[in-house]
FIMIFI-168907 format. One record per residue (C-alpha): y negated, z, x negated; residue number from 1; chain; residue in three letters. Coordinates in Angstrom, 2 decimals. Example, Ala and Ser with C-alpha at 12.3 -4.5 7.8 and 13.67 -1.06 7.14 Angstrom:
{{4.50, 7.80, -12.30}, 1, "A", "ALA"};
{{1.06, 7.14, -13.67}, 2, "A", "SER"};
***
This chain:
{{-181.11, 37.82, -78.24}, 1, "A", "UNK"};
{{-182.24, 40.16, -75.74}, 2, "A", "UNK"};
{{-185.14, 41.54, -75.01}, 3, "A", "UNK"};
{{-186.62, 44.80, -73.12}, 4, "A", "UNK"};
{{-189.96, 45.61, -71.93}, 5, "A", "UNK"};
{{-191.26, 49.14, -71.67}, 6, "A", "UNK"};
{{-193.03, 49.83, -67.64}, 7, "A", "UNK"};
{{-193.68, 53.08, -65.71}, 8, "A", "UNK"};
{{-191.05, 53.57, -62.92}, 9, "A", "UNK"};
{{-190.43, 51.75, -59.49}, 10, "A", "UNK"};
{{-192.24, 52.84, -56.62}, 11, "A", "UNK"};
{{-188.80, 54.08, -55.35}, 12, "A", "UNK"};
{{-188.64, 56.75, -58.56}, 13, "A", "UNK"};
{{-192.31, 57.90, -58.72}, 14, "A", "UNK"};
{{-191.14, 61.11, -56.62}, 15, "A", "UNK"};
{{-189.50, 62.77, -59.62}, 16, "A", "UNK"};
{{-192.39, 62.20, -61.88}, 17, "A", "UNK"};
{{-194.59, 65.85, -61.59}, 18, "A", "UNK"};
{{-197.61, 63.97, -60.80}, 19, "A", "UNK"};
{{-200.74, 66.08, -61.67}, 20, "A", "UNK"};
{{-202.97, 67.31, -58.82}, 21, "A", "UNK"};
{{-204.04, 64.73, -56.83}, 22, "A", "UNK"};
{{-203.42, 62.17, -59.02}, 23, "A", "UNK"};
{{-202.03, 58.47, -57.72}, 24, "A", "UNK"};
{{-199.09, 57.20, -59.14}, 25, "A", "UNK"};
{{-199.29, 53.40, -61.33}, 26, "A", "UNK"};
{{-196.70, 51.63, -62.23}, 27, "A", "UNK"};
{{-198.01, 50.14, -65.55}, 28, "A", "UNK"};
{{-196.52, 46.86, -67.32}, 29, "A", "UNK"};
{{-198.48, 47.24, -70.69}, 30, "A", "UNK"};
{{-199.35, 43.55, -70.97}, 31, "A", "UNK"};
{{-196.76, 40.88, -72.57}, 32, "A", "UNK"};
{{-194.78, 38.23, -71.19}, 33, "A", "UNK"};
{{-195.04, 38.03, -67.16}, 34, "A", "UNK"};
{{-191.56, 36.85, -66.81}, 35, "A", "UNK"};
{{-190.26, 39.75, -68.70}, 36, "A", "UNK"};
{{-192.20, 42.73, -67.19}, 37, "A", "UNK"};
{{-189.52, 44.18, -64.87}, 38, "A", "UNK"};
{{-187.13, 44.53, -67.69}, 39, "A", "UNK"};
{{-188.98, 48.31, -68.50}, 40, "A", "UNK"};
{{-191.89, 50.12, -67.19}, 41, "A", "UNK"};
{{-194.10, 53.31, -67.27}, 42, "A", "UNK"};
{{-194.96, 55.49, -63.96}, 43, "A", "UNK"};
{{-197.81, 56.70, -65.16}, 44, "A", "UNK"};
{{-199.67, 59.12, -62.72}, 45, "A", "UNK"};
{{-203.34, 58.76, -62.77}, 46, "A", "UNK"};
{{-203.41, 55.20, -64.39}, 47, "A", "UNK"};
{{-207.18, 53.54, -63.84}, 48, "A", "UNK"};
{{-208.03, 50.90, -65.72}, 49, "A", "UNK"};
{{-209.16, 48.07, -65.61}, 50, "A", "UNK"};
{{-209.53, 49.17, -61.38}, 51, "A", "UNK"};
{{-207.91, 48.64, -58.37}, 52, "A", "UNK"};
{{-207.52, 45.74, -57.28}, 53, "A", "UNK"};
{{-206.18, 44.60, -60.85}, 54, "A", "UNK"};
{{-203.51, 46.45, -62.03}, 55, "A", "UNK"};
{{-204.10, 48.81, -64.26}, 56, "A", "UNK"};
{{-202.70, 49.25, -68.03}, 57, "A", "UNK"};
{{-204.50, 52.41, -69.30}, 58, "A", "UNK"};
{{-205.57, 55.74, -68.85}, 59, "A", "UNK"};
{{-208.91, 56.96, -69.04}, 60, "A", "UNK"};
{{-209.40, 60.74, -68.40}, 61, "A", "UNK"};
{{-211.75, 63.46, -68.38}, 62, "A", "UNK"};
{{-210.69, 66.72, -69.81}, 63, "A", "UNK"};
{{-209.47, 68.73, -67.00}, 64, "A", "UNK"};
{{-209.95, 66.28, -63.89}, 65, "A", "UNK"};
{{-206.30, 66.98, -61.42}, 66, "A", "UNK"};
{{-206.35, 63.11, -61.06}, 67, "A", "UNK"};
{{-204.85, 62.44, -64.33}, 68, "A", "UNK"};
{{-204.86, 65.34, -66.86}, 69, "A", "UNK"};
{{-201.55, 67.03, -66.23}, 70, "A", "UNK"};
{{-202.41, 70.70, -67.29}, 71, "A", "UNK"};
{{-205.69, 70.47, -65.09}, 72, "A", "UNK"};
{{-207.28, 72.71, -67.42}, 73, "A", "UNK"};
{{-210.68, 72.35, -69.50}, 74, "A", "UNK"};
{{-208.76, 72.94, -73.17}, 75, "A", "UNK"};
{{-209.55, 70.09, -75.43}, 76, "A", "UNK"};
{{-207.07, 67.98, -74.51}, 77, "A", "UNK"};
{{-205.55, 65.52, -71.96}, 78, "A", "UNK"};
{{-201.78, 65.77, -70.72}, 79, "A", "UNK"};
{{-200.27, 62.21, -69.32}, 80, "A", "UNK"};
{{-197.16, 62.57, -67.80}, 81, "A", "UNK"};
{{-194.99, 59.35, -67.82}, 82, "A", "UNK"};
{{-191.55, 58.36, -66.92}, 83, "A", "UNK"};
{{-189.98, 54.86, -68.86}, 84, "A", "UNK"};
{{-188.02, 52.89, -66.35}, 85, "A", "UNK"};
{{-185.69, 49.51, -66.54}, 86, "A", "UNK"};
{{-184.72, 46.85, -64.41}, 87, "A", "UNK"};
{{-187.65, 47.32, -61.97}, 88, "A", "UNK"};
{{-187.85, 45.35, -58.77}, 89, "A", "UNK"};
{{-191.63, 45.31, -58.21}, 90, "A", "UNK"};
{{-193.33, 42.38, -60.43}, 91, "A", "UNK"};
{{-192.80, 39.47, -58.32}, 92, "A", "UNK"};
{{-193.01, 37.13, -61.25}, 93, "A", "UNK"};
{{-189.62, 38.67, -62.90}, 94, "A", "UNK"};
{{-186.12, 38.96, -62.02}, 95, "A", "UNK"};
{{-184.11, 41.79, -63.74}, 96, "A", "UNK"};
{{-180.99, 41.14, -65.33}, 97, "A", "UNK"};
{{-180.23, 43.56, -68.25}, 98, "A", "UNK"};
{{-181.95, 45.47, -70.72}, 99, "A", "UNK"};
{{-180.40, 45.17, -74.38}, 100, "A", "UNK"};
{{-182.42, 48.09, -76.54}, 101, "A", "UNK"};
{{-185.96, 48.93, -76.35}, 102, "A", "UNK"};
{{-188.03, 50.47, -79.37}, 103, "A", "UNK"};
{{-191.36, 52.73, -79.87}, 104, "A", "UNK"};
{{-193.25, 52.85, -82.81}, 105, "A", "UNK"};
{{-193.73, 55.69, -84.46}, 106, "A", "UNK"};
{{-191.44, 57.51, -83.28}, 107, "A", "UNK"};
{{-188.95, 58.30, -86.08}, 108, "A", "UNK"};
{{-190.00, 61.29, -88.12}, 109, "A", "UNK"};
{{-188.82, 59.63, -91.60}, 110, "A", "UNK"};
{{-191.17, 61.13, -93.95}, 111, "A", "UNK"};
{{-193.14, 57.76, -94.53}, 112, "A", "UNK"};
{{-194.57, 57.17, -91.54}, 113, "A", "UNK"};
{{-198.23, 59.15, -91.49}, 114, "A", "UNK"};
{{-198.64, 57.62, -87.74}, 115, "A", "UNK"};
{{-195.31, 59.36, -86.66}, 116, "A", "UNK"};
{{-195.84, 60.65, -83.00}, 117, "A", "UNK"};
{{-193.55, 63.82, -81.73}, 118, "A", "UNK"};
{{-194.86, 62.44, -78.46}, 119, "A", "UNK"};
{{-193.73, 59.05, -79.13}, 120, "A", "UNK"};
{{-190.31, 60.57, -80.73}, 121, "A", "UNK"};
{{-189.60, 62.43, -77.42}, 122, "A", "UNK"};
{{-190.22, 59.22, -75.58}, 123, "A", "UNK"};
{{-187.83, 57.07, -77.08}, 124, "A", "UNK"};
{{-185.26, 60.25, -77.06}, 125, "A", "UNK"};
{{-185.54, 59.90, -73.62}, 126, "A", "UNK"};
{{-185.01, 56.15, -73.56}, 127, "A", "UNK"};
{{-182.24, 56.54, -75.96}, 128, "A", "UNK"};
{{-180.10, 58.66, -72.52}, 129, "A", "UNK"};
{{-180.36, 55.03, -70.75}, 130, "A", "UNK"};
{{-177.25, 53.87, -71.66}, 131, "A", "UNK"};
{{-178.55, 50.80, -72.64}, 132, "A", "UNK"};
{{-177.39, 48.00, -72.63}, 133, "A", "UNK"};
{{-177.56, 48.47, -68.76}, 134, "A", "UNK"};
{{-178.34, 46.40, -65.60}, 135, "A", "UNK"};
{{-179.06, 49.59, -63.93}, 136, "A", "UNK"};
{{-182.50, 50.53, -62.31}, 137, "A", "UNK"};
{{-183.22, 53.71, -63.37}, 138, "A", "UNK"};
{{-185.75, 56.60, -65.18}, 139, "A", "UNK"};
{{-185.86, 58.27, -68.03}, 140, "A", "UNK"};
{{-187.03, 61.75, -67.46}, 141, "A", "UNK"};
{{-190.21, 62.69, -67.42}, 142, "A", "UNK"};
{{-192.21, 63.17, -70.89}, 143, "A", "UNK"};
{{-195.88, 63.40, -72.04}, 144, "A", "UNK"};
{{-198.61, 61.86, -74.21}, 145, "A", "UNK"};
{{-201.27, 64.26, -75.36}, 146, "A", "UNK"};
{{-204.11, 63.35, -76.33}, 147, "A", "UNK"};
{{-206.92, 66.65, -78.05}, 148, "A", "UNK"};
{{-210.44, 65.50, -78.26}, 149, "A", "UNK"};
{{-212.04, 65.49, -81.35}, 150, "A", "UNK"};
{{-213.79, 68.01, -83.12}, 151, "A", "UNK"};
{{-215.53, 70.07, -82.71}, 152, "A", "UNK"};
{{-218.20, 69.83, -85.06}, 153, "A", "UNK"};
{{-221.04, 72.03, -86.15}, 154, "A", "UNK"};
{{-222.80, 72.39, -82.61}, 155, "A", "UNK"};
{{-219.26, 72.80, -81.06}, 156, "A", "UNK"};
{{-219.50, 69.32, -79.48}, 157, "A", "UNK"};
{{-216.21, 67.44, -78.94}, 158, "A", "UNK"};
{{-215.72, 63.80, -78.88}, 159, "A", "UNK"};
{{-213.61, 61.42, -76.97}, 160, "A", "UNK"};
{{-210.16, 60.53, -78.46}, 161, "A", "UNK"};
{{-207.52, 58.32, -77.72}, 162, "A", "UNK"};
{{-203.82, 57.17, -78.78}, 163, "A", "UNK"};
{{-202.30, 53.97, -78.27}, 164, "A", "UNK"};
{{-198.53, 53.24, -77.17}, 165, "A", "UNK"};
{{-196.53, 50.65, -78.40}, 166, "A", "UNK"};
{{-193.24, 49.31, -77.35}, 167, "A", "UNK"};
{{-190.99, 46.40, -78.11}, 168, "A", "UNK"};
{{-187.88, 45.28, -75.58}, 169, "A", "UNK"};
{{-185.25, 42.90, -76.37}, 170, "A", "UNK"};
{{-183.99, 42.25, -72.68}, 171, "A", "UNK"};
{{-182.25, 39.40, -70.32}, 172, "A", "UNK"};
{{-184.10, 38.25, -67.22}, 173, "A", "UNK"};
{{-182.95, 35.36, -64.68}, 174, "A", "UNK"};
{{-185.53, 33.35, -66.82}, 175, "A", "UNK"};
{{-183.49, 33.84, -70.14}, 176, "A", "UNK"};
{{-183.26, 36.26, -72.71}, 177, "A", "UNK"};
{{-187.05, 37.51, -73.16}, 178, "A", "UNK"};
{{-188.81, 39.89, -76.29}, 179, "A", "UNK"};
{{-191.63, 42.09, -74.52}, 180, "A", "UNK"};
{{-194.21, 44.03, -76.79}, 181, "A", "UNK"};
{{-195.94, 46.52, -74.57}, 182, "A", "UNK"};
{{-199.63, 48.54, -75.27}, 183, "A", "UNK"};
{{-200.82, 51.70, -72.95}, 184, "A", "UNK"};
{{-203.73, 53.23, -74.46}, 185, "A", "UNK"};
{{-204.36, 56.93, -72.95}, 186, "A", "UNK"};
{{-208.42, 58.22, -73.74}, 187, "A", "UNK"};
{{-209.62, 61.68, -73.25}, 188, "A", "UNK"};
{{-213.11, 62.42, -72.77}, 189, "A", "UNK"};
{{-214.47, 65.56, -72.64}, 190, "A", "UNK"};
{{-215.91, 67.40, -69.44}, 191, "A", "UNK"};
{{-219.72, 68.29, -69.10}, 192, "A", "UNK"};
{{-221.65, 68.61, -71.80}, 193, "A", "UNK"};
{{-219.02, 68.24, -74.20}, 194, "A", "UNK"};
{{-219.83, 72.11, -75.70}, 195, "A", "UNK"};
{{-216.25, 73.98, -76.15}, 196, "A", "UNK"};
{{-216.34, 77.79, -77.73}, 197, "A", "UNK"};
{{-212.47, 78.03, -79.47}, 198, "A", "UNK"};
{{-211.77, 80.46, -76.40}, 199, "A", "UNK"};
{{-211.59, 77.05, -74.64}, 200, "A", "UNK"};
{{-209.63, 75.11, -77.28}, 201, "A", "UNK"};
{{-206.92, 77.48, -78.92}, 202, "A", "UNK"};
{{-204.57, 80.63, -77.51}, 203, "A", "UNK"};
{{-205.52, 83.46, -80.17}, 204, "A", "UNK"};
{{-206.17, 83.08, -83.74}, 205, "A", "UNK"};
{{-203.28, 81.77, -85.73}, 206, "A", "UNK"};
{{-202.80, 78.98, -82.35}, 207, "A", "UNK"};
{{-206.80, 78.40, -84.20}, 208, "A", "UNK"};
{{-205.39, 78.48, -87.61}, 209, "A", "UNK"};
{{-201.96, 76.25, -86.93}, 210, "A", "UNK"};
{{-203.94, 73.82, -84.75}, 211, "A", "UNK"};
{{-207.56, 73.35, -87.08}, 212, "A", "UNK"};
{{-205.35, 73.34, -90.68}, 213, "A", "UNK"};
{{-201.87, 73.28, -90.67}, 214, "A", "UNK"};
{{-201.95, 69.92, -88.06}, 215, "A", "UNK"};
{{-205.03, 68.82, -89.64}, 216, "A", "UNK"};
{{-204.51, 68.83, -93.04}, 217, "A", "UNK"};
{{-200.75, 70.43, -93.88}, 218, "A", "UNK"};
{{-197.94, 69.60, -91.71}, 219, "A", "UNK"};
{{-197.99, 65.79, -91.84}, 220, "A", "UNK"};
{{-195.90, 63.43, -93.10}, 221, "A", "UNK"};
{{-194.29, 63.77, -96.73}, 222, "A", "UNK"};
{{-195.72, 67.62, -96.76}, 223, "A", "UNK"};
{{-194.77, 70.23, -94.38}, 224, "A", "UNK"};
{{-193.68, 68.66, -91.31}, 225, "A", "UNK"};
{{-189.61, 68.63, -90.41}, 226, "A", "UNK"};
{{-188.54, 66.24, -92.69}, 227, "A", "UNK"};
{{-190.32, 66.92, -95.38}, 228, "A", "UNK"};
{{-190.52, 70.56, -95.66}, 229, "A", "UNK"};
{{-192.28, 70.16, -99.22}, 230, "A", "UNK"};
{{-191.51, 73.70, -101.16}, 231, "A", "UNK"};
{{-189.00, 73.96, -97.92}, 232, "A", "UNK"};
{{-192.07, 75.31, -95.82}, 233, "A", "UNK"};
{{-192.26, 73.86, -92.00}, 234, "A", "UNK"};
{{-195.44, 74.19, -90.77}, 235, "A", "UNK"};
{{-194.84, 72.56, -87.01}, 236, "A", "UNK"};
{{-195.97, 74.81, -83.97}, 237, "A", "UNK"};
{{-192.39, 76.15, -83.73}, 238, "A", "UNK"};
{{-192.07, 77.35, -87.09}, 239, "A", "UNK"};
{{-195.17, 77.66, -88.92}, 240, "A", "UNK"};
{{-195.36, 81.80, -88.09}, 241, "A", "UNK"};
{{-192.34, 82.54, -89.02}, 242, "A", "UNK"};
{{-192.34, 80.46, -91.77}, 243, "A", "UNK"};
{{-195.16, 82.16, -93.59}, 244, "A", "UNK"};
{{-195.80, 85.77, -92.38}, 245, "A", "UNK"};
{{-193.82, 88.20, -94.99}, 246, "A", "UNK"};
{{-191.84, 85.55, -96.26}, 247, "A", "UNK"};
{{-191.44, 85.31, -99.54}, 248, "A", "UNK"};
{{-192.88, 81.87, -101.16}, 249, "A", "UNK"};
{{-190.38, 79.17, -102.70}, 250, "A", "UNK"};
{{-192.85, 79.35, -105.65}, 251, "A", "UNK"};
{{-190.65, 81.17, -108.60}, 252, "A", "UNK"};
{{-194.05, 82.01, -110.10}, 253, "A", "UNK"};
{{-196.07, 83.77, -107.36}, 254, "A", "UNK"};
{{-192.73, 85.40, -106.26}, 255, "A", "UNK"};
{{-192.01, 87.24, -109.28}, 256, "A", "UNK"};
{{-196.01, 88.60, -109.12}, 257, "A", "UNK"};
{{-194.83, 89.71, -105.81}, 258, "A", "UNK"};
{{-197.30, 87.53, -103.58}, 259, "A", "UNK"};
{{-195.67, 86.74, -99.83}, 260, "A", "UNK"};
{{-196.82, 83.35, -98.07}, 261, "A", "UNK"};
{{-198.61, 85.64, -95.92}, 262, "A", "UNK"};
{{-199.04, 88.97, -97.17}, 263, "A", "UNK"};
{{-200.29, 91.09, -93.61}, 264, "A", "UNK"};
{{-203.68, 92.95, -94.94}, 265, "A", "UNK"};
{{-203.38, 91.51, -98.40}, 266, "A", "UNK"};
{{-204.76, 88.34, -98.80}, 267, "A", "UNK"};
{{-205.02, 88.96, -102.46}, 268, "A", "UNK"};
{{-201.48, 88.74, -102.16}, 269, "A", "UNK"};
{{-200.76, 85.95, -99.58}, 270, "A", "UNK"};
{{-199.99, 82.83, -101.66}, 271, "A", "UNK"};
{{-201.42, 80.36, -98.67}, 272, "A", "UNK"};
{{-205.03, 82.18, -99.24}, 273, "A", "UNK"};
{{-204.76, 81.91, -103.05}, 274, "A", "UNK"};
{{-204.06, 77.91, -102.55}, 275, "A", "UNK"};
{{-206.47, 77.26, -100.21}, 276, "A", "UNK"};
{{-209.23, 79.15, -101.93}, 277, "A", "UNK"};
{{-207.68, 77.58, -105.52}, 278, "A", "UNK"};
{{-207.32, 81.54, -107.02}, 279, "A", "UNK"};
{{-204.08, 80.37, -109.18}, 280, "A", "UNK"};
{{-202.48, 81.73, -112.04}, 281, "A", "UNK"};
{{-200.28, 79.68, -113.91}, 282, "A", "UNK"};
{{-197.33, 78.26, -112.44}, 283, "A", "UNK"};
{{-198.80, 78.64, -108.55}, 284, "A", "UNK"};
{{-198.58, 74.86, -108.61}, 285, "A", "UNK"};
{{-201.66, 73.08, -107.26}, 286, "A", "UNK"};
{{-204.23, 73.65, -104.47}, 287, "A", "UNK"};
{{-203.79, 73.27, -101.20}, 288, "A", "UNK"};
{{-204.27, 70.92, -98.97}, 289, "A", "UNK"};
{{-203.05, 68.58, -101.62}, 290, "A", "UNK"};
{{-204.71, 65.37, -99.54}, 291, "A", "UNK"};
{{-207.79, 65.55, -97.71}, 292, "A", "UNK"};
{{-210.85, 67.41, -97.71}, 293, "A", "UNK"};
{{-210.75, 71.04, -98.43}, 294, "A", "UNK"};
{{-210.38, 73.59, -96.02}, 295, "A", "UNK"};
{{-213.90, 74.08, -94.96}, 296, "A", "UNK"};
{{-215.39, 77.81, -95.39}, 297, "A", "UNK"};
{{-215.34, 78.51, -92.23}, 298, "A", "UNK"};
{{-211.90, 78.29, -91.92}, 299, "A", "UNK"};
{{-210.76, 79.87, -94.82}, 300, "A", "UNK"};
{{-213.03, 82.92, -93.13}, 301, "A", "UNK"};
{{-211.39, 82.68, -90.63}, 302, "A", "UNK"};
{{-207.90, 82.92, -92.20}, 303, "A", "UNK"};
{{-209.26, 85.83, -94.15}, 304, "A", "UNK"};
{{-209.87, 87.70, -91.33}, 305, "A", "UNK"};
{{-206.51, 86.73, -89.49}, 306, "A", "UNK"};
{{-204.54, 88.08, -92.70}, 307, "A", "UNK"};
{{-206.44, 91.39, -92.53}, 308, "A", "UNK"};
{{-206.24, 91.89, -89.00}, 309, "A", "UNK"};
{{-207.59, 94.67, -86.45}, 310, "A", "UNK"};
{{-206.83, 97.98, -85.20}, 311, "A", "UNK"};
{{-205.48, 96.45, -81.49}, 312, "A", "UNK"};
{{-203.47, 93.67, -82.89}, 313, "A", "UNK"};
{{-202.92, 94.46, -86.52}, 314, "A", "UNK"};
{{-202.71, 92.29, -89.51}, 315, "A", "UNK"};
{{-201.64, 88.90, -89.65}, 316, "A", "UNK"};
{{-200.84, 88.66, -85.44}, 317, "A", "UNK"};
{{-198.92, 85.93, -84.19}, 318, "A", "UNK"};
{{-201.17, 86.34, -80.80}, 319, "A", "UNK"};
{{-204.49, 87.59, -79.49}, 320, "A", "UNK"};
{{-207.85, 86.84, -81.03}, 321, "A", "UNK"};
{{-209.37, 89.02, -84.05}, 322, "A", "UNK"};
{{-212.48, 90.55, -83.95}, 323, "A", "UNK"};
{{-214.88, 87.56, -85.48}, 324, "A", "UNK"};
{{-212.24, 84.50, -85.12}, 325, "A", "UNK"};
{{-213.27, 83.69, -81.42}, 326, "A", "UNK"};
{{-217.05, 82.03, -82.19}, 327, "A", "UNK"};
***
């Protein structure tokens, strides 16, 4: 059997990773079996602990800072570029032979798994253009981890978050066939005294919307992400708009009454209001979100005031804030 290991590329690659602003390049190994830590890597730019001199397996960033957040920008979240590389040359203790299949958990969207990771999914997409098996040094292209902070809560204070990698590599070395599990843990922190207003955290008001309810309580696993598309509604950042604005609902029910998903300037008449409020006739089905906590008031304020609109933007906008959504 053999075995792969998951690393961040060879010194020789690191030029084609986009490297944020100032930040230095690490080649990280992700712990596991020292004779098998060539077989794959991550060239993970801003990489810091545990510090220099040891070599460093994580990432622990500060919303914003050039030397490892990739957008650079104080928004709520942390972007890690990375690049997965196999067959590297640098760990002294490891010879590279060939690298048989490597594997990331989390990453297939199979309507089961409620830790399923677009992040992680584009990684191993990436690994999957390797060609593997191959005795070939080389880079996947580049991809990213991000990581939003949490919160925020009733003062507006946001908390530190993180998200832990995990990859398993059935590869040969000069030392025999060898099965690596790799870790990288990436941590955000936020920047100053922690106090974001949503003009810091979302784009306009349905970004708000999509971002604080649909990823929070609706479009996860076995309800309206891409596989499962429960009452075949995706709510996912590409299609959640156009998904819901004047469209008319899969409910045979509210549809005959004439109600739209989202109704612009009616929210009497936008089914997604009536189910997160619970305002349901007979035959709406249930209330929405059908796990979780409800939607707090706020929120549902919010969305309100989103479906009605203003005069510069109009109802139900797919961009811009609305007068009363931005505090």
């Amino acid at each position: 059997m053999r075995g792969l290991k998951l690393v961040v590329a060879f010194e020789a690659l690191c030029l084609c990773v986009l490297s944020p602003a100032g930040a230095v390049a690490a080649t990280v190994l992700g712990g596991g079996n020292s004779a098998g830590d060539c077989a794959m890597v991550f060239e993970i730019p801003g990489a810091n602990t545990p510090a220099p001199p040891r070599t460093p397996r994580n990432v622990d960033c500060v919303d914003g800072d050039p030397a490892c957040d990739g957008d650079a920008e104080r928004d709520g979240k942390c972007v890690f570029p990375l690049q997965l590389c196999i067959n590297s040359t640098l760990s002294p203790a490891c010879q590279p032979d060939e690298v048989q299949s490597i594997a990331i958990d989390h990453s297939v969207d199979n309507g089961s798994d409620r830790r399923f990771d677009a992040d992680f999914q584009a990684l191993a997409l990436r690994a999957a253009t390797l060609g593997l098996p191959s005795t070939s040094q080389t880079c996947t292209t580049q991809t990213t981890i991000t990581v939003a902070l949490r919160g925020p809560n009733a003062a507006r204070v946001m908390r530190a978050s993180r998200k832990s990698m995990r990859a398993t590599a059935i590869a040969s070395v000069v030392a025999g066939d060898t099965k690596d599990v790799d870790k990288v843990k990436f941590t955000c922190r936020p920047e100053g005294d922690a106090i974001y207003l949503p003009v810091d955290l979302y784009d306009g008001t349905f970004d708000r919307i999509r971002r604080q309810v649909f990823v929070q309580s609706c479009a996860l696993s076995g309800c309206h992400d891409s596989e499962s598309h429960s009452g075949d509604l995706v709510l996912l950042a590409n299609a959640a708009y156009g998904n819901l604005v004047g469209v008319a609902p899969n409910n045979a029910a509210a549809a005959v009454d004439g109600l739209s998903r989202v109704e612009p300037g009616d929210p009497a008449n936008s089914l997604l209001y009536r189910k997160i409020t619970d305002d349901l006739m007979s035959g709406y089905g249930s209330a929405m979100p059908l796990v979780g906590a409800p939607v707090s008031a706020e929120l549902i304020e919010i969305i309100r005031l989103w479906i009605i609109g203003d005069v510069p933007l109009g109802p139900a906008p797919q961009t811009g804030w609305v007068a009363g959504t931005d505090q």
